[in-house]
C-alpha positions in Angstrom: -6.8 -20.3 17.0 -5.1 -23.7 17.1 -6.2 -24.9 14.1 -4.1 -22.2 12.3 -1.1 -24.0 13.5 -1.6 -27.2 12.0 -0.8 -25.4 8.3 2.2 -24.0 9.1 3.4 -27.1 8.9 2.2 -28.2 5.6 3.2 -24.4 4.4 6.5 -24.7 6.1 9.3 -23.8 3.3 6.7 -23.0 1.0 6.3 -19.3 -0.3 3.2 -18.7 1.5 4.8 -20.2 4.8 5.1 -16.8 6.3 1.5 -15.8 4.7 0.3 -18.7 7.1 2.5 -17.5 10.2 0.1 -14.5 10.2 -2.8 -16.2 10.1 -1.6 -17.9 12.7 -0.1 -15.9 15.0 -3.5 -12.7 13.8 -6.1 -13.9 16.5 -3.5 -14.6 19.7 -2.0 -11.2 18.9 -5.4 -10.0 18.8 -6.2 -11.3 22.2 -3.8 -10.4 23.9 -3.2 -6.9 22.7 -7.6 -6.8 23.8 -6.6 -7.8 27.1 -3.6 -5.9 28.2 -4.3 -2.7 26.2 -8.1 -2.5 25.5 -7.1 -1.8 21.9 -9.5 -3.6 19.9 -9.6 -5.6 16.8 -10.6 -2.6 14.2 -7.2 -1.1 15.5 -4.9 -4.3 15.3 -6.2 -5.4 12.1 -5.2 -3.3 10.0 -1.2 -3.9 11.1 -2.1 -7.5 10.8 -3.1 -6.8 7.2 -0.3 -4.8 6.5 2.0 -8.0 7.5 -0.1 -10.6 5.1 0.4 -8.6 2.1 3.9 -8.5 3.0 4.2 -11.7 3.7 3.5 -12.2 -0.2 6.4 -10.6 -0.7 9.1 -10.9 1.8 11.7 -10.1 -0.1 10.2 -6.8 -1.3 10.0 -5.1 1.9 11.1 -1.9 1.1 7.6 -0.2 0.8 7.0 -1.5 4.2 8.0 1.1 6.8 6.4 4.2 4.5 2.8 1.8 4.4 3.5 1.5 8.3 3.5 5.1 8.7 1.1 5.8 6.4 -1.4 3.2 7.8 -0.6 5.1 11.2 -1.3 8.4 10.4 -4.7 7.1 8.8 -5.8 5.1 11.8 -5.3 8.8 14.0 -7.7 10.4 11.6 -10.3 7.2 11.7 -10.1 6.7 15.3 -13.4 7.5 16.0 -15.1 5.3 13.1 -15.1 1.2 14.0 -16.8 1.5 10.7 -14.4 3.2 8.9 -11.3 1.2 10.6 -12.9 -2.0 9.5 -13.4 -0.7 5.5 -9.8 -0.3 5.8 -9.2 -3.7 7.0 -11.2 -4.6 4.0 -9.6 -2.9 1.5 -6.3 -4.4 2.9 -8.0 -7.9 2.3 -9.4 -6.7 -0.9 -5.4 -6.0 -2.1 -4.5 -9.7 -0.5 -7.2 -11.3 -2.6 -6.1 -9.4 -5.8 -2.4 -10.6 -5.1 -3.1 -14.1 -4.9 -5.8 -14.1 -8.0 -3.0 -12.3 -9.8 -0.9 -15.5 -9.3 -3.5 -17.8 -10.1 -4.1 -16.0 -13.5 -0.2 -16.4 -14.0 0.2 -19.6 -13.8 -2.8 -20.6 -15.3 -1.7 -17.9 -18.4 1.9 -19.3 -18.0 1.3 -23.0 -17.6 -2.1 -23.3 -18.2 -2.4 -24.9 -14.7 -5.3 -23.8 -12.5 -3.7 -24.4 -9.1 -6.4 -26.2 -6.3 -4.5 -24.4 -3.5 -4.6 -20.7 -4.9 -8.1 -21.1 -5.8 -8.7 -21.9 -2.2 -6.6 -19.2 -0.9 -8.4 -16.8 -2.9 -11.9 -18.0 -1.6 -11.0 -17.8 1.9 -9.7 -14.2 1.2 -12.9 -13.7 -0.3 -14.8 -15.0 2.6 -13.0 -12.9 4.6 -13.7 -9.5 2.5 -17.4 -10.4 3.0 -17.4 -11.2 6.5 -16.3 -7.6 7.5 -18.7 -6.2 4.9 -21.9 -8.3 6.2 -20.7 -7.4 10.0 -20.3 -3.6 8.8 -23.5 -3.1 7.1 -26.0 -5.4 8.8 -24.9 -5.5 12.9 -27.9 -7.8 13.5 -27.6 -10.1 11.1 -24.1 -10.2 9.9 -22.9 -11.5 13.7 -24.9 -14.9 12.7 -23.2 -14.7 9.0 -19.8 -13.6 10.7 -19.8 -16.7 12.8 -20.9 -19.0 9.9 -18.3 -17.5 7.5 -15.9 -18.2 10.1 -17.1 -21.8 10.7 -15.9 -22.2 6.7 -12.3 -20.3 7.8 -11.6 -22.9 10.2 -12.7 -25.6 7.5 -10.3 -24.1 5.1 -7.9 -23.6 7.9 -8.0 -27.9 8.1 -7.7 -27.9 4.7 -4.4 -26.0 4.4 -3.4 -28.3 7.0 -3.1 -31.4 3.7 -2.8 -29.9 1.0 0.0 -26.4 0.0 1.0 -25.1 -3.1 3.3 -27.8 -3.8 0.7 -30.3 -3.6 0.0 -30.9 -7.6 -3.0 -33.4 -6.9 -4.9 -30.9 -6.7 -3.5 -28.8 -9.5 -6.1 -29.5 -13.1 -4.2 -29.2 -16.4 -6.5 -27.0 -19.1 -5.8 -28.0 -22.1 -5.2 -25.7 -24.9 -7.9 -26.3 -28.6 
């Protein structure tokens, strides 16, 4: 949990500052809804996902109440399904994922710049998509993967603590034949 902090200051007055407030802030809120409620994770993260995608667009927030209710409404029916809550956590990582590819395909379409930072981003939304999977199909096995995909999420966490989307060191210039 504490090493999400350390990015949000690298991120701070970036676009994805508020991207990395979520992350941030997901695994407290997590906690402490767990202990006071007894409302687990496959209940909370789906809401948390709903704030990362927007977060991606903040000013576009419009949409958001009517995916809130919506997102309600398809919890009630899933209740009963851990398995089911967690494939829509996944298909709500699934959409983050996309979003950020889709702006690593513009810019490297618009200035033929394959941004470090995006790629990253996108990996660690990927790692995150296969985490839930492994845990949802294998229980036995996919704890140990869960824990050693995580293990990576905190690496990534440290690296988004150097390096943010301004950072062009670690943006590679394609060159166009």
């Amino acid at each position: 949990m504490i090493v999400w902090l350390f990015p949000l200051i690298k991120q701070y007055k970036t676009e994805y500052f508020y991207f990395f407030v979520v992350l941030a802030l997901a695994d407290p809120l997590n906690l402490s809804i767990l202990l006071i409620s007894k409302v687990t994770l496959q209940f909370t993260g789906p809401f948390i996902i709903l704030m990362m995608i927007g977060s991606l667009h903040p000013k576009k927030l419009t949409w958001f109440p009517f995916a809130f209710i919506l997102l309600l409404i398809l919890i009630w029916f899933v209740r009963e399904s851990n398995n089911a809550l967690l494939l829509i956590a996944t298909i709500g990582h699934v959409i983050v994922f996309m979003m950020i590819t889709s702006r690593l395909i513009d810019r490297l379409n618009k200035r033929l710049l394959l941004s470090g930072f995006l790629v990253l981003l996108s990996i660690y939304e990927l790692i995150t998509v296969l985490k839930i999977l492994v845990v949802v199909t294998d229980l036995l096995h996919g704890i140990t993967q869960f824990y050693i995909a995580s293990f990576f999420q905190i690496l990534f966490g440290l690296l988004f603590s150097f390096i943010s989307v301004k950072s062009s060191r670690f943006d590679f210039k394609l060159v166009k034949d």
